[in-house]
Every structure is written in C-alpha cells, then in structure tokens.
Backbone as numpy.savetxt, mean C-alpha at the origin, in Angstrom:
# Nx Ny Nz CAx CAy CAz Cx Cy Cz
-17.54 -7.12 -10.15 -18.34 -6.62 -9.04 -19.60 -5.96 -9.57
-20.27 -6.18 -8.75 -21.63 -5.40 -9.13 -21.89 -4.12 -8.33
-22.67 -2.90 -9.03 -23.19 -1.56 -8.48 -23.71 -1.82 -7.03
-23.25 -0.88 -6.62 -24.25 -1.07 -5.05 -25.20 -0.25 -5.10
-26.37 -0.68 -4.77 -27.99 0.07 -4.68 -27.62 1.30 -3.91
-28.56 2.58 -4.69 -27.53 3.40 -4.22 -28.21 3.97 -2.61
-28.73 3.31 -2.11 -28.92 3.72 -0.64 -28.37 3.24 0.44
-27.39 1.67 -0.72 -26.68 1.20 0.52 -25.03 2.41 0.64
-24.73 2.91 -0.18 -23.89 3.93 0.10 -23.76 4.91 0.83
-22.88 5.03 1.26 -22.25 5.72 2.36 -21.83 6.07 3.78
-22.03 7.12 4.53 -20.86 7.00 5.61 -21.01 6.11 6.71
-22.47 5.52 6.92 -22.83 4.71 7.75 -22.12 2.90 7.31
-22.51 2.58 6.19 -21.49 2.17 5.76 -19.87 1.81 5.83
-19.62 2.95 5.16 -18.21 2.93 5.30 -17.53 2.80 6.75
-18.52 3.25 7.24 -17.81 2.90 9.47 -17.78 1.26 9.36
-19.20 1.18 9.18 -18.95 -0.42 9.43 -18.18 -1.02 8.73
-17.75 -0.84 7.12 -16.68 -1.48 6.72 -15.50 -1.18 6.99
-15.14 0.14 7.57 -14.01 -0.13 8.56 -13.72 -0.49 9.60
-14.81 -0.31 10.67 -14.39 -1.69 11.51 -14.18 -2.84 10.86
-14.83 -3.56 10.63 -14.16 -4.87 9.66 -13.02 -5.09 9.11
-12.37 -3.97 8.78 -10.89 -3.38 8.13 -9.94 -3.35 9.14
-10.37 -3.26 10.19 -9.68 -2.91 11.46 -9.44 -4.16 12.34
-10.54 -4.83 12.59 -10.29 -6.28 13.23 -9.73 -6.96 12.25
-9.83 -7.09 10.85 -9.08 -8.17 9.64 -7.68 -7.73 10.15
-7.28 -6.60 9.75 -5.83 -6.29 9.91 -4.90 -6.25 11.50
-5.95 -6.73 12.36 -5.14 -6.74 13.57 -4.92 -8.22 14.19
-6.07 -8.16 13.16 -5.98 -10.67 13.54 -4.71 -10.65 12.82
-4.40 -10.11 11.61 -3.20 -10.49 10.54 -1.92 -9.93 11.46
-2.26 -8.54 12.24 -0.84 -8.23 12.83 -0.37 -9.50 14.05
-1.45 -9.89 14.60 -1.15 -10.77 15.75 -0.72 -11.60 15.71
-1.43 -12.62 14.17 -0.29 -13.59 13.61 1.25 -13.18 13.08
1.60 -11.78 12.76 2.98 -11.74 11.86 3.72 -11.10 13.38
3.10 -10.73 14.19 3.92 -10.67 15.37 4.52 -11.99 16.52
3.52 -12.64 16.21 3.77 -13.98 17.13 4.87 -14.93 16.41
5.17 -14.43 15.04 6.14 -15.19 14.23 7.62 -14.39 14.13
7.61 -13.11 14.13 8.37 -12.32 14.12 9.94 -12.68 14.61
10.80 -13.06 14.07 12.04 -12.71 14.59 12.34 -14.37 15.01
11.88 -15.43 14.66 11.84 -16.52 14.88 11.98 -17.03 13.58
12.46 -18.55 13.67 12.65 -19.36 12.85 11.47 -20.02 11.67
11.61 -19.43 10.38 10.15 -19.22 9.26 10.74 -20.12 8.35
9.66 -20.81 7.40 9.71 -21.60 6.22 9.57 -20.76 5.39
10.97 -21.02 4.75 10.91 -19.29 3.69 10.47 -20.26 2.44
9.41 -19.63 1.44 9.65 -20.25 -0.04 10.05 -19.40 -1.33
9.54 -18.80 -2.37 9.95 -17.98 -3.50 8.96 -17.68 -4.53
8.55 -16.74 -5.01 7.49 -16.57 -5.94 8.20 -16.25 -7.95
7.80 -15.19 -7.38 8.52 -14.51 -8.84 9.87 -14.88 -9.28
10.48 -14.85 -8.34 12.19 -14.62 -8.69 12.57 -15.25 -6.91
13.58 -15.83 -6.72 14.68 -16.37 -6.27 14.50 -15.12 -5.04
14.65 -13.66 -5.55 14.47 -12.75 -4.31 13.28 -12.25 -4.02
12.33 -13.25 -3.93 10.62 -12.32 -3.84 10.03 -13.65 -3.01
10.06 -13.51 -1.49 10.00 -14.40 -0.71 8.56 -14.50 -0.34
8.24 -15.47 0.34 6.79 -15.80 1.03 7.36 -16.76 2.46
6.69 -16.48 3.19 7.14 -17.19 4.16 5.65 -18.08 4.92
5.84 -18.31 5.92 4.78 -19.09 6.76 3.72 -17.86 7.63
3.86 -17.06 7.64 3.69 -15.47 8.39 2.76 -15.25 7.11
3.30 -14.67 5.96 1.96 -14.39 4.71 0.90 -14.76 4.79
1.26 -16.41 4.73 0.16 -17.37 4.50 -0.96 -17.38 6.00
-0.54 -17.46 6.97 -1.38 -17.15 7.88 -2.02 -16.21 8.67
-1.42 -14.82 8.18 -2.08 -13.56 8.01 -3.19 -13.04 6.86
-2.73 -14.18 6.08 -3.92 -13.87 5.36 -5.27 -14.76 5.55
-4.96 -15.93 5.83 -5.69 -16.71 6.45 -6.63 -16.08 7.98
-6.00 -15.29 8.31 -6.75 -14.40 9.88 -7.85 -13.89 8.71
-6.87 -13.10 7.94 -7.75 -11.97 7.47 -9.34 -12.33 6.99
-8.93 -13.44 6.45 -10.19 -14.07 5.21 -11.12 -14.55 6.58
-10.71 -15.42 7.49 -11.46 -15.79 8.71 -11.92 -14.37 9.07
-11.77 -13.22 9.41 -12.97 -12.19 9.66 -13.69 -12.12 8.32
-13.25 -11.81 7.84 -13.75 -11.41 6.40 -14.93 -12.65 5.93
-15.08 -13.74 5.99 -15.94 -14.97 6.32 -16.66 -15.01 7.31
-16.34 -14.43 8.22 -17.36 -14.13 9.43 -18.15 -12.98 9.45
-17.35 -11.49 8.95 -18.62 -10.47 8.85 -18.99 -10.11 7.85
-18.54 -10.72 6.53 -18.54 -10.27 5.31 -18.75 -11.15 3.98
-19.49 -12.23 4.29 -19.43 -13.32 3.74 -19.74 -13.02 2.58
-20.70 -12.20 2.19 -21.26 -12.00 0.66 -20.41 -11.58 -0.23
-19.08 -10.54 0.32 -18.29 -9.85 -0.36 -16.84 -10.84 -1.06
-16.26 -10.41 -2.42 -15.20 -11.04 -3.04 -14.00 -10.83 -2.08
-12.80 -11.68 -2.02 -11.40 -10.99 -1.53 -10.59 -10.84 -2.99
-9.52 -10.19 -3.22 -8.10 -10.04 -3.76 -7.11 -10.22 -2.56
-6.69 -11.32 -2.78 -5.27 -11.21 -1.85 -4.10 -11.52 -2.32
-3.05 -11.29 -1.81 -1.82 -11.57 -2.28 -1.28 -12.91 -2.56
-1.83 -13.27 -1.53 -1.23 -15.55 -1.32 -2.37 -15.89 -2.08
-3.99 -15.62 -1.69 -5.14 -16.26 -1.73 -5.70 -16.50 -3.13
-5.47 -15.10 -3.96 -5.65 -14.43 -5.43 -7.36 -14.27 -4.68
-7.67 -14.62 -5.84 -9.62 -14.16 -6.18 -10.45 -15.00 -5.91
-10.96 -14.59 -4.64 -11.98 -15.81 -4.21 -13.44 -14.57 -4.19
-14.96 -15.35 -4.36 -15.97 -14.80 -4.19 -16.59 -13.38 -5.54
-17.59 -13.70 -5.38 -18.66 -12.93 -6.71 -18.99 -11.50 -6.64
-18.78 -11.00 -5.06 -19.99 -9.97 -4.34 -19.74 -8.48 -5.15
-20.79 -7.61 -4.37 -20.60 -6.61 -4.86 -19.74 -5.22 -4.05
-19.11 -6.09 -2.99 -17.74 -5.18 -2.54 -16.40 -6.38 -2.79
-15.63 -5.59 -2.92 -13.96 -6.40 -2.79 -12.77 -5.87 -2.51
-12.67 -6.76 -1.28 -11.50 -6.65 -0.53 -10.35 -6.94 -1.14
-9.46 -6.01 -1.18 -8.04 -6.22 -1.50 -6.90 -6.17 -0.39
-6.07 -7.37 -0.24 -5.59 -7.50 1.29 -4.01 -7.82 0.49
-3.51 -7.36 1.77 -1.91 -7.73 1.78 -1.45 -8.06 3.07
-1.51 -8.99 3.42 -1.12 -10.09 4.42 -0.22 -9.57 5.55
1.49 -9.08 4.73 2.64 -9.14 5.18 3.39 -7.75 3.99
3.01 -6.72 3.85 3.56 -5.70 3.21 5.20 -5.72 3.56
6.31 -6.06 3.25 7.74 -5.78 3.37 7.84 -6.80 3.84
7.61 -8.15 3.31 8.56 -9.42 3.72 9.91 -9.06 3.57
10.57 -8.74 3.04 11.93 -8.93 3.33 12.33 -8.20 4.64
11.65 -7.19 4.64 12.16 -7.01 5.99 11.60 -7.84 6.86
10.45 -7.96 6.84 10.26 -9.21 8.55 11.31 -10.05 8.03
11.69 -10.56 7.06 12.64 -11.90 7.02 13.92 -11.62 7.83
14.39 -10.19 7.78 15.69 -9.58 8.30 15.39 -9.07 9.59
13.85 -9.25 10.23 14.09 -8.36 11.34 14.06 -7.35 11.46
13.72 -6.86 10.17 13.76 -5.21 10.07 12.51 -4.51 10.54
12.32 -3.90 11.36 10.67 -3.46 12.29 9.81 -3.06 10.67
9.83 -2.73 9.55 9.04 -2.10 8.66 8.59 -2.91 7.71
6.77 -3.11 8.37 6.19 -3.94 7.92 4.86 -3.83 8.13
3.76 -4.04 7.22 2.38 -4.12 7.48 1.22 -4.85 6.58
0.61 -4.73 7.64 -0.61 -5.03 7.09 -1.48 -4.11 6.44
-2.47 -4.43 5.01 -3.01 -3.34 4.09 -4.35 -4.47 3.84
-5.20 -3.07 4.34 -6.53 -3.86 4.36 -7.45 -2.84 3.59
-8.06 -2.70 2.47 -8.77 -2.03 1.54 -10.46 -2.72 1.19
-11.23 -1.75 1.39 -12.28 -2.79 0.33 -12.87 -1.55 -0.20
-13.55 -1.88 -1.69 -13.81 -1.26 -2.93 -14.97 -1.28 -3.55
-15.98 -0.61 -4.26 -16.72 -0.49 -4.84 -16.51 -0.09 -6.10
-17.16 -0.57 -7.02 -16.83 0.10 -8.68 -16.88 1.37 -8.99
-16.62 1.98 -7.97 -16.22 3.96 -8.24 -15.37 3.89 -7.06
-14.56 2.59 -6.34 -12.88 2.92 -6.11 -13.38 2.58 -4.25
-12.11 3.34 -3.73 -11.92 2.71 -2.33 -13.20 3.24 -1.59
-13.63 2.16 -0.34 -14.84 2.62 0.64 -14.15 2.69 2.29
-12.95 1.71 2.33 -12.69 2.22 3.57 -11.25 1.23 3.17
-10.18 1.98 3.92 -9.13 1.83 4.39 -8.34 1.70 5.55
-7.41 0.85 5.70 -6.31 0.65 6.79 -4.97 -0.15 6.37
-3.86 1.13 7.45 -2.88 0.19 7.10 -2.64 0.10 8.39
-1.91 -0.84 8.41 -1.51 -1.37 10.41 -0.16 -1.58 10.40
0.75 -0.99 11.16 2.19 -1.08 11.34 2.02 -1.90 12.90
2.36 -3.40 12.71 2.23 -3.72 13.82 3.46 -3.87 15.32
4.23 -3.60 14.64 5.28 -3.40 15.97 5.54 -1.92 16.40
5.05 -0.83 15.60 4.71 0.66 16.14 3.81 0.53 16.93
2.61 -0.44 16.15 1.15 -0.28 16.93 0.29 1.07 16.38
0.87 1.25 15.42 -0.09 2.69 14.25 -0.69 2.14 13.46
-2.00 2.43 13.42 -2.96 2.52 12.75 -3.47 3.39 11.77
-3.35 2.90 10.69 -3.42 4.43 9.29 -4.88 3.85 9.10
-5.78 4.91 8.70 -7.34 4.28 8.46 -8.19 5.89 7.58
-8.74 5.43 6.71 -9.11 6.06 5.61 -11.00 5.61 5.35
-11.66 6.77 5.19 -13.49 6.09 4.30 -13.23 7.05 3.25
-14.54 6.95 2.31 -14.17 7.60 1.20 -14.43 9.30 1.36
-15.78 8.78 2.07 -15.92 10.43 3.03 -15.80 11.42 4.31
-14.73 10.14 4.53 -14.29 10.81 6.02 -12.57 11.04 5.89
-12.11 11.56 6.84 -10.82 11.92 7.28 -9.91 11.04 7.23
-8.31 11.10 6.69 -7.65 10.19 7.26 -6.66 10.47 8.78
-6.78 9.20 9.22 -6.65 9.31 10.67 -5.13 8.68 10.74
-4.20 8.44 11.84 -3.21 7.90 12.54 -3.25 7.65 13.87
-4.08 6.41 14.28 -4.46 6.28 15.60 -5.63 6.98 16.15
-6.62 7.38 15.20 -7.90 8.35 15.49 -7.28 9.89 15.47
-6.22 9.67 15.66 -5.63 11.90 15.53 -5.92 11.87 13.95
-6.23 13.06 13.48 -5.97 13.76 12.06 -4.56 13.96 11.78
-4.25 13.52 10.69 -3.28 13.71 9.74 -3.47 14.90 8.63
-1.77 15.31 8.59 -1.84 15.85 7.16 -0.55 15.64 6.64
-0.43 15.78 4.87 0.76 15.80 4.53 1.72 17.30 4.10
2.89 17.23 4.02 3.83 18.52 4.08 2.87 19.36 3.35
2.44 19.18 2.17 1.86 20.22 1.16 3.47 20.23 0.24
4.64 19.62 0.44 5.60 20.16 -0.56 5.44 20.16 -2.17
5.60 21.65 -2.39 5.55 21.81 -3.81 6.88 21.73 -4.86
7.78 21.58 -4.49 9.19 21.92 -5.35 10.32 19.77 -4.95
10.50 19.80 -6.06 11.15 18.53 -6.19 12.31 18.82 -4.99
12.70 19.95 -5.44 14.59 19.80 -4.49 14.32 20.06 -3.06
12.88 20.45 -2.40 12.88 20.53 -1.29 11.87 18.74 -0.63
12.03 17.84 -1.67 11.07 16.70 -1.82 11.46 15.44 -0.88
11.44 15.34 -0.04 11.87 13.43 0.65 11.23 12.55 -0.15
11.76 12.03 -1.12 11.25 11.34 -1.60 11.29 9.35 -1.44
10.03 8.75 -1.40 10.20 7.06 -1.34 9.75 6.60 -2.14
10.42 5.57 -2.46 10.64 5.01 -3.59 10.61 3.48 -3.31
10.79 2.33 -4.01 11.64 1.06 -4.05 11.31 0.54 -5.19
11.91 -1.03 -5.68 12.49 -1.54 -6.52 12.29 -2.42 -7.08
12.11 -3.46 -8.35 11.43 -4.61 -8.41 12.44 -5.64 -7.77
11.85 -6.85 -8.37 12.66 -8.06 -8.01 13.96 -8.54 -8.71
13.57 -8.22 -10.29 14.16 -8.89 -11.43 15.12 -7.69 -11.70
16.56 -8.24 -11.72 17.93 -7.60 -12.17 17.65 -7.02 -13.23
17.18 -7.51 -14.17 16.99 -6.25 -15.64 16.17 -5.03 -14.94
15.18 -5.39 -14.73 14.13 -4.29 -14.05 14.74 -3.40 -13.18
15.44 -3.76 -12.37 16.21 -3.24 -11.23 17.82 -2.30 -11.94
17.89 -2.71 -13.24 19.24 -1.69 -13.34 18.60 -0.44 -14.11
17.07 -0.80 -14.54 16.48 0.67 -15.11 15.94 1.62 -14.28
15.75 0.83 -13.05 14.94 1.40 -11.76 15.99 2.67 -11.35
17.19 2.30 -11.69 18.53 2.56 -11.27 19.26 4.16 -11.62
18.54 3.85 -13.27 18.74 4.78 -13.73 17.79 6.10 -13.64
16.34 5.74 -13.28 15.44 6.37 -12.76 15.96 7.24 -11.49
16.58 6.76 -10.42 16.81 7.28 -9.49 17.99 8.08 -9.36
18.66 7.81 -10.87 20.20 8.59 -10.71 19.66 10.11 -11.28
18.45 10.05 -11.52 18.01 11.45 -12.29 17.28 12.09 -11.44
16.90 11.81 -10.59 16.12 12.20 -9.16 16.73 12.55 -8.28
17.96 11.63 -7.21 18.76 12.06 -6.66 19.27 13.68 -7.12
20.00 13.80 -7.90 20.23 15.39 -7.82 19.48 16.49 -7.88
18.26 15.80 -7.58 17.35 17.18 -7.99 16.50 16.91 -6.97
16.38 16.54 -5.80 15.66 16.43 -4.52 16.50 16.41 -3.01
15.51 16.82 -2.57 16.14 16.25 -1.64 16.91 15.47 -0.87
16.42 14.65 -0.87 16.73 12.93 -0.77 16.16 11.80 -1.07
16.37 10.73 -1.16 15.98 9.28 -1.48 15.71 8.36 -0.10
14.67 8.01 0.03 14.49 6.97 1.08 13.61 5.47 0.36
14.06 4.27 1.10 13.98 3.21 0.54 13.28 2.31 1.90
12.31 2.35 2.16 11.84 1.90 3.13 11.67 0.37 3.10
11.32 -0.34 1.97 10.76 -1.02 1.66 9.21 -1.94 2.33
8.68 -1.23 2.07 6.86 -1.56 2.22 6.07 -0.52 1.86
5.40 -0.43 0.64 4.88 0.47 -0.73 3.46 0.64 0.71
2.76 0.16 1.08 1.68 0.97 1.77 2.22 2.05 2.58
3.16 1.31 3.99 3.75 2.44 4.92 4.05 3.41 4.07
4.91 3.35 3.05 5.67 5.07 1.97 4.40 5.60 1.79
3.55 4.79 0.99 1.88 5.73 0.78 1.21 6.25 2.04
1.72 5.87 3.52 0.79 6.39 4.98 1.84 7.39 5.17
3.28 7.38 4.73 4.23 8.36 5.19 3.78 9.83 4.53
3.32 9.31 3.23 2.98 10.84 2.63 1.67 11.47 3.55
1.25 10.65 3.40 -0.46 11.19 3.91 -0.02 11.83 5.32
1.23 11.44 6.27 1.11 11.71 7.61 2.77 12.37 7.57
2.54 13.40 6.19 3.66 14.30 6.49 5.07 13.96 6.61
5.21 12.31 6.84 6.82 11.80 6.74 7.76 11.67 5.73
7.18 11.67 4.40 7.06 11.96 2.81 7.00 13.09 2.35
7.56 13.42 1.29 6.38 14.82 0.96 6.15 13.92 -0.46
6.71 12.88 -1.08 6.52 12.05 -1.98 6.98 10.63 -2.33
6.64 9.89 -2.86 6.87 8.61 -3.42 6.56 8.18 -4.68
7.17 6.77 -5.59 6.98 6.24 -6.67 7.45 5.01 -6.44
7.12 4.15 -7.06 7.38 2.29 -7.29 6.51 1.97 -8.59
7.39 1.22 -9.37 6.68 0.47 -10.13 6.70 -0.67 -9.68
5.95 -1.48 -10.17 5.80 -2.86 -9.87 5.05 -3.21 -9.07
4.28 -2.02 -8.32 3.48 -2.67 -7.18 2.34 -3.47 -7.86
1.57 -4.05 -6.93 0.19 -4.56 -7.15 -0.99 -4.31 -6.33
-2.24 -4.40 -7.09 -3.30 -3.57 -6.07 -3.70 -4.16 -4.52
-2.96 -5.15 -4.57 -2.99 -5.25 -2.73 -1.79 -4.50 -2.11
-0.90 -4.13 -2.97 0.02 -3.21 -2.19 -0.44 -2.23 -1.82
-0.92 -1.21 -2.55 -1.48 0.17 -2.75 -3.01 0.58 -2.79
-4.36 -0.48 -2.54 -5.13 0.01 -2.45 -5.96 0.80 -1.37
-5.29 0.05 -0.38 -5.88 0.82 1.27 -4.23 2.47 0.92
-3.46 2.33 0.41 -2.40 3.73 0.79 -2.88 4.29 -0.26
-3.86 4.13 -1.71 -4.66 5.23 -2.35 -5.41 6.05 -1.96
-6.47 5.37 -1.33 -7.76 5.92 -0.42 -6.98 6.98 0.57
-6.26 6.34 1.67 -5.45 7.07 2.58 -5.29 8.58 1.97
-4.23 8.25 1.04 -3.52 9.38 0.21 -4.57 10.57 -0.25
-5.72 9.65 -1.10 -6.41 10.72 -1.66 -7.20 11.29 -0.69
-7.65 10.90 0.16 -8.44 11.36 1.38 -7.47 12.65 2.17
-6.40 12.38 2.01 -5.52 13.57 2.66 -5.12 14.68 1.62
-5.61 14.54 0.84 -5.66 15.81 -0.27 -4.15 15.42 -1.04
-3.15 14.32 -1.53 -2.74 14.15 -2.02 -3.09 13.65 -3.51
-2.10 14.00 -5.07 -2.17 13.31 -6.08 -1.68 11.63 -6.52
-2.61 10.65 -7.05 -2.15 9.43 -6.63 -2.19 9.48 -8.39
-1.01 9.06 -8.65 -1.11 8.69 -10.35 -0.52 7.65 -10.85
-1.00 6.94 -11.59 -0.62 5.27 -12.37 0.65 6.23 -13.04
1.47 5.55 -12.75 2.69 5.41 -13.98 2.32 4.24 -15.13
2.30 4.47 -16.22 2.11 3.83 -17.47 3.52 2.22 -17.58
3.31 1.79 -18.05 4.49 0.70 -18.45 5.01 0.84 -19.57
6.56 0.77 -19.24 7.45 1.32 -20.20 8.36 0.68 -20.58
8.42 -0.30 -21.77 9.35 -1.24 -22.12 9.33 -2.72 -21.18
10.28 -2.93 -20.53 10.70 -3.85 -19.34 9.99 -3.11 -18.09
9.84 -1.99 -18.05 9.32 -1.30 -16.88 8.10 -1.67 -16.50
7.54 -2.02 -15.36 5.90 -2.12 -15.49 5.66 -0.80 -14.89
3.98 -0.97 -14.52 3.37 0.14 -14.67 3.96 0.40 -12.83
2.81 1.45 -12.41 3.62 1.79 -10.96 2.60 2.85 -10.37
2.89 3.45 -9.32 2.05 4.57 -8.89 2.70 5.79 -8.38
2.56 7.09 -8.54 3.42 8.23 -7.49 1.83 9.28 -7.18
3.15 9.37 -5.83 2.40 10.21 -4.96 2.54 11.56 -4.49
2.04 11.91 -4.79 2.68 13.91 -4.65 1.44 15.22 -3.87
1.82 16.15 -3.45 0.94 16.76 -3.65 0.79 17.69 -4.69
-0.19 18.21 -5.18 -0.36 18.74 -6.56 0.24 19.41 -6.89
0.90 20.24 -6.42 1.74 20.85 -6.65 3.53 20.44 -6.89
3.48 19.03 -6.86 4.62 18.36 -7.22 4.16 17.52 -7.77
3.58 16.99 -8.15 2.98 15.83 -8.80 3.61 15.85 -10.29
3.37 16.69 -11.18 3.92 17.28 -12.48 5.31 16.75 -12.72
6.12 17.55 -11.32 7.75 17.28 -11.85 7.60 15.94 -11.04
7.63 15.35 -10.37 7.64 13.85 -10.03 7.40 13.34 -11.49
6.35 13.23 -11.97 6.28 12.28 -13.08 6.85 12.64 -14.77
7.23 13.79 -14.42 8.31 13.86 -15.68 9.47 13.26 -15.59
9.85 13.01 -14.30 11.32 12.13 -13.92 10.97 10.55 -13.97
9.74 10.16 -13.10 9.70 8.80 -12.74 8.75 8.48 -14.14
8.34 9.05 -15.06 7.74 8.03 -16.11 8.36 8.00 -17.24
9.86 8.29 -17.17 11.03 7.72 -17.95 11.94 6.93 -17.62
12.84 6.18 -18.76 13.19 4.95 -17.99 14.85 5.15 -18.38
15.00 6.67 -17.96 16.52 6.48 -17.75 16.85 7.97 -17.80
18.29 8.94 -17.51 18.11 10.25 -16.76 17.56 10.82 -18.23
17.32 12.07 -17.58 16.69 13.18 -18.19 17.95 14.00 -18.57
C-alpha cells in the first residue's frame, strides 16, 4: 500500500469510508441471511473441520460488488477472495465470521468489514446479522453499537475476568489450546466459547467480555474488532507463535492485559 497524502486524512474521510463499511457488510448480511438455516454446499479448507460453504462465497462477492462500485481504486484482503488490487487503502473482509455455526444454525455469526492505511485501521464494522447490531469504529471517532456509545467493563483482576476465547482446527493444535485453558479456568472467572473471533472482540468493547484470546486467527478475522477495541480504550496484543502454536491476539483492558498474557502466551499450565 502506498502513504496517503496527508490531507486526504481524516475524519471526513473516515465517515465516508464507513459508510462504505456499512453498506459492504449489510449486502454480505442479506446474502448469509437469505441462506441461513437452509440446505448449503458445504466444502473444506485447511482441515476436514474448517468449512466454506456457498453463503462465504457470496457474501463476499456482495462485499467486493460495493467495494467495486464505491471504491474502485482501493486493494481488498478477503477470506475466499485473498488479494486483489494495488491501492493505497485496503480492505480486509470476512464474509461469514463463525461458519460453523451458521452451518449448525447457531444465531452467532458475522460479518467484519475493516479498511486500513499504513499506520493501521481507518474505519470499522462488525454486523451481527440476525441481532441486527451493528458494531462500527473510525480511527478518530467513538465506538458505537447501533449509533449508542459503548464501553467496556474496565475489568482489572483475572479472577473477576469473563473471559473468550476459541480454538484452531488441527487436533495437535487443539490439545495445546487445551492446556492453555486448563491454566486459566481456575483463575478467572469463567470461559466462554462463542465461536466468531470479531463478535468476542465487539463483546469486549461493549462490556459483554471483560476479555479474550485466540490464536490462529487471521487479519480478516480481527481487523475491523482491533480498531473497535482500541477505539474503546481497550489493550489489543499479538500473541507471538509458539512451537505448533501460531501466533494470535488478546484483548484486555490495561489493567489486565499483563496477567492475560502471562497465561495465554504459554503453551501449557503455569
């Protein structure tokens, strides 16, 4: 990507690239709702349990159709699509955040619509489309939930922590993940497993969290729930890759951030 001239920066800006953020991700909800709960062409990526269905592919396809219509100059990152375009913004999209649950029917699922400049996020959204919530983030504005202001708990202490989490795909990966969480469990609150890494990143920002961690994500998982996060005065930190472990992200507020990642950036109890 290339620098943006620096007068094209900022908040005037960033509105308009969130509207754009906002219609991409609601063309994508309209397609994964009209498919929802109906009969899908499931296929397989990574592993045997890391599905794609017919819903991905044409949510992302909405997406890129706005994104081609108001935004033509700019690159995408997408999940199905990979790396299309040169420009000097780029969109990072996630189609269908928690396929497995749409595959099961399970309501927890979204759409993650991000775009970026080479000093990080410019505007954000995540879209929960069968709530009908709208998480939406600029770099210099507020994060919102349906246009209301958000905030998160402020929790500072692990054992008073809700913590979210989830898991990779691959059985080796998944029995260290395992052990990660057997060292956490007793020293928090609780464990929640939502499965869809943006919603856990909108839960913190909107107080339903007071924290989260996943390795394995990828930056269409987590780049619109960074912005979010950091915009709400939360700590967003790369977990490093550790052996079989890949790398990952947690989310805290600063005041937990510390003991979160003395637990989650080892790869077995403490």
């Amino acid at each position: 990507m290339h620098e943006l001239p620096t007068q094209q920066a900022g908040p005037a800006l960033e509105t308009e690239l969130l509207d754009v953020a906002v219609e991409a991700a609601r063309a994508a909800g309209a397609e994964l709702l009209s498919r929802w709960r109906r009969p899908l062409e499931v296929g397989t990526k990574s592993t045997p349990t890391d599905p794609v269905t017919e819903a991905d592919t044409s949510a992302e396809r909405a997406i890129r159709d706005v994104l081609g219509r108001r935004r033509p100059e700019d690159s995408i990152l997408g999940e199905e699509g990979g790396a299309t375009g040169n420009g000097a913004l780029r969109w990072v999209v996630d189609p269908l955040d928690g396929t497995v649950n749409y595959l099961y029917g399970l309501p927890t699922f979204a759409v993650s619509v991000a775009v970026e400049d080479p000093r990080g996020g410019l505007a954000a959204v995540v879209l929960d489309p069968v709530s009908d919530e709208i998480f939406t983030a600029t770099r210099s504005g507020a994060p919102l939930c349906n246009g209301a202001p958000m905030a998160p708990t402020g929790c500072g202490s692990l054992d008073r922590a809700l913590v979210g989490t989830g898991f990779g795909y691959e059985p080796e990966v998944r029995a260290l993940q395992a052990q990660v969480v057997s060292s956490i469990l007793p020293r928090a609150r609780d464990i929640r497993r939502a499965g869809a890494a943006a919603l856990d990143m909108c839960s913190c920002a909107a107080g339903r969290l007071d924290a989260y961690y996943e390795r394995g994500v990828k930056a269409w998982d987590i780049a619109a729930g960074t912005l979010i996060c950091e915009r709400a005065g939360l700590a967003v930190r790369t977990i490093a890759a550790d052996g079989m472990l890949p790398a990952g992200v947690a989310v805290a507020a600063p005041g937990l951030i510390e003991e979160l990642m003395a637990l989650v950036a080892a790869s077995g109890p403490a």
